[in-house]
C-alpha positions as CSV (number, residue, x, y, z in Angstrom):
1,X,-16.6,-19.8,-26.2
2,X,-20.1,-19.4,-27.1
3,X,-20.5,-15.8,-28.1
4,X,-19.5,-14.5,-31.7
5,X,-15.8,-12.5,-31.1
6,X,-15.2,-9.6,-34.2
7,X,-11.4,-9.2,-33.8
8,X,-10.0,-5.7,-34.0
9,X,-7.9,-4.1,-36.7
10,X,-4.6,-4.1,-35.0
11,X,-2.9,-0.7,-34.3
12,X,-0.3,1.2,-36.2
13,X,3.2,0.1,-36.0
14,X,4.9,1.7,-33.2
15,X,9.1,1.6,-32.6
16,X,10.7,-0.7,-30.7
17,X,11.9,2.7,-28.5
18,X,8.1,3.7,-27.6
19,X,7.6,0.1,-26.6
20,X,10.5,0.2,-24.3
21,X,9.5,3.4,-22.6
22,X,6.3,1.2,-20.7
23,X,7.2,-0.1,-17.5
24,X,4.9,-3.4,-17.5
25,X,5.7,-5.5,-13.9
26,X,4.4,-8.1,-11.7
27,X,2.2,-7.4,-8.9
28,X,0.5,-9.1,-5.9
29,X,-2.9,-8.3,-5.4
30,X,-3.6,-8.0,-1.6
31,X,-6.9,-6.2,-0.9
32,X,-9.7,-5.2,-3.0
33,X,-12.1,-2.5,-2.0
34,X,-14.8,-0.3,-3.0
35,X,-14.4,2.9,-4.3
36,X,-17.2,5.4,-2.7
37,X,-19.4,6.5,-4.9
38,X,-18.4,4.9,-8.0
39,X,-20.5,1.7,-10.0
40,X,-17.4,1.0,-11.6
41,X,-14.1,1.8,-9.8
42,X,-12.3,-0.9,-7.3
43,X,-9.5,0.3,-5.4
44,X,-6.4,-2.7,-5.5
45,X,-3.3,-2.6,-3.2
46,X,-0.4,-4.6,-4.9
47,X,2.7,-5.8,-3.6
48,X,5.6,-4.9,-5.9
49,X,8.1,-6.2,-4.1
50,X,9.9,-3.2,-2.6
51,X,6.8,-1.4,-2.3
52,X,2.9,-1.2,-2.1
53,X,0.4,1.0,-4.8
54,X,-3.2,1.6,-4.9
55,X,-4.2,0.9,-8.5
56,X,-7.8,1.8,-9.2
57,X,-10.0,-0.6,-11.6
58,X,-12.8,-0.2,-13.5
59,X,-14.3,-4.0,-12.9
60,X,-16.5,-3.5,-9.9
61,X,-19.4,-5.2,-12.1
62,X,-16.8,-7.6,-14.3
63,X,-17.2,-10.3,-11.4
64,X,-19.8,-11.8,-9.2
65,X,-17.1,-11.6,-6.4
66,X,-13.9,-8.6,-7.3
67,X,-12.2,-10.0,-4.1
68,X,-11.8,-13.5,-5.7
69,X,-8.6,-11.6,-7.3
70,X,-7.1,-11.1,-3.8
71,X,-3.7,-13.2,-3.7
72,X,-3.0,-13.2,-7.4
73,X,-0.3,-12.3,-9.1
74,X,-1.2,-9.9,-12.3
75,X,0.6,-7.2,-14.9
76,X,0.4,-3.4,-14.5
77,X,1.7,-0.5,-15.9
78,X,3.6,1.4,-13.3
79,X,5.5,4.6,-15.0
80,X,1.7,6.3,-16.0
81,X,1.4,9.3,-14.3
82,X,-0.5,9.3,-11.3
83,X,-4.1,10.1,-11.6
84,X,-6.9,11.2,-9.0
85,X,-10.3,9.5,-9.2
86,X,-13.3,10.4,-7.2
87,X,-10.7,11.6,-4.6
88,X,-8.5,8.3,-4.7
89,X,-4.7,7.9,-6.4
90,X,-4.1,5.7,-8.9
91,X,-0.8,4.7,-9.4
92,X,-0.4,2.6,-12.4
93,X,-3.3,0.6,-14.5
94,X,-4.3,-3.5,-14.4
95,X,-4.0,-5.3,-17.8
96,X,-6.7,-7.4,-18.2
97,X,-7.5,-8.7,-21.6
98,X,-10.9,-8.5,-23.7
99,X,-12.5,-5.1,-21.9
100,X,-11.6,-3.2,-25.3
101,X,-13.1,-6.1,-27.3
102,X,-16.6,-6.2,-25.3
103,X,-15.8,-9.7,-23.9
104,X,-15.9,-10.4,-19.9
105,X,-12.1,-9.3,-18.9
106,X,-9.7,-12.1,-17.9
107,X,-6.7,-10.9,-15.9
108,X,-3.6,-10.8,-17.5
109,X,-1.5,-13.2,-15.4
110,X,2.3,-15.1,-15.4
111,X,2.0,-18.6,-16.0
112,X,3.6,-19.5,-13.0
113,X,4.6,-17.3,-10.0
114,X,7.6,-15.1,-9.8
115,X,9.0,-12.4,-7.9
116,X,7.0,-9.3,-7.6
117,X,8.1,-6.5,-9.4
118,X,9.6,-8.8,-12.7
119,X,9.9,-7.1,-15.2
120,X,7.8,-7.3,-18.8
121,X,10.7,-8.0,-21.9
């Protein structure tokens, strides 16, 4: 890695019980498409097993190609409440790691495939 990386102070201690309460799972990424209107926002469909979401991305620009995700397996938070963007759902949010830290995002993947809809913990 060629560029300088400042790490972050980490973040105040929180309780085992606020931990538990965030619903981190598995997904399948099938499509990836373009969210009118936006410079930023990519609308995903993942597989979760027993059922489909559209989870909207801020990583239009993060990538030479965003559909070169399409067919990976990634982790989302699905219990956040649903929230409307230019006039598309989102129904949970991508982990991708290094977007906080100014660093190109990497997704946040399982080292090897398993069932859609595992379980984080």
């Amino acid at each position: 890695m060629s560029e300088k990386f400042m790490l972050a102070p980490i973040k105040p201690a929180i309780s085992f019980a606020d931990l538990d309460r965030i619903d981190v799972r598995v997904g399948t990424i099938l499509s990836v498409e373009d969210v009118a209107g936006s410079e930023r926002l990519l609308k995903l469909t993942v597989d979760f097993g027993d059922h489909r979401r559209s989870i909207l991305a801020g990583m239009k620009q993060e990538r030479e190609d965003p559909r070169e995700i399409e067919g990976r397996q990634a982790l989302f938070v699905v219990n956040l409440e649903p929230k409307k963007m230019l006039g598309q759902l989102s129904e949970g949010m991508l982990f991708d790691i290094g977007y906080a830290d100014g660093i190109v995002p990497a997704l946040a993947i399982p080292e090897r495939t398993v069932p859609n809809g595992s379980r984080l913990g």
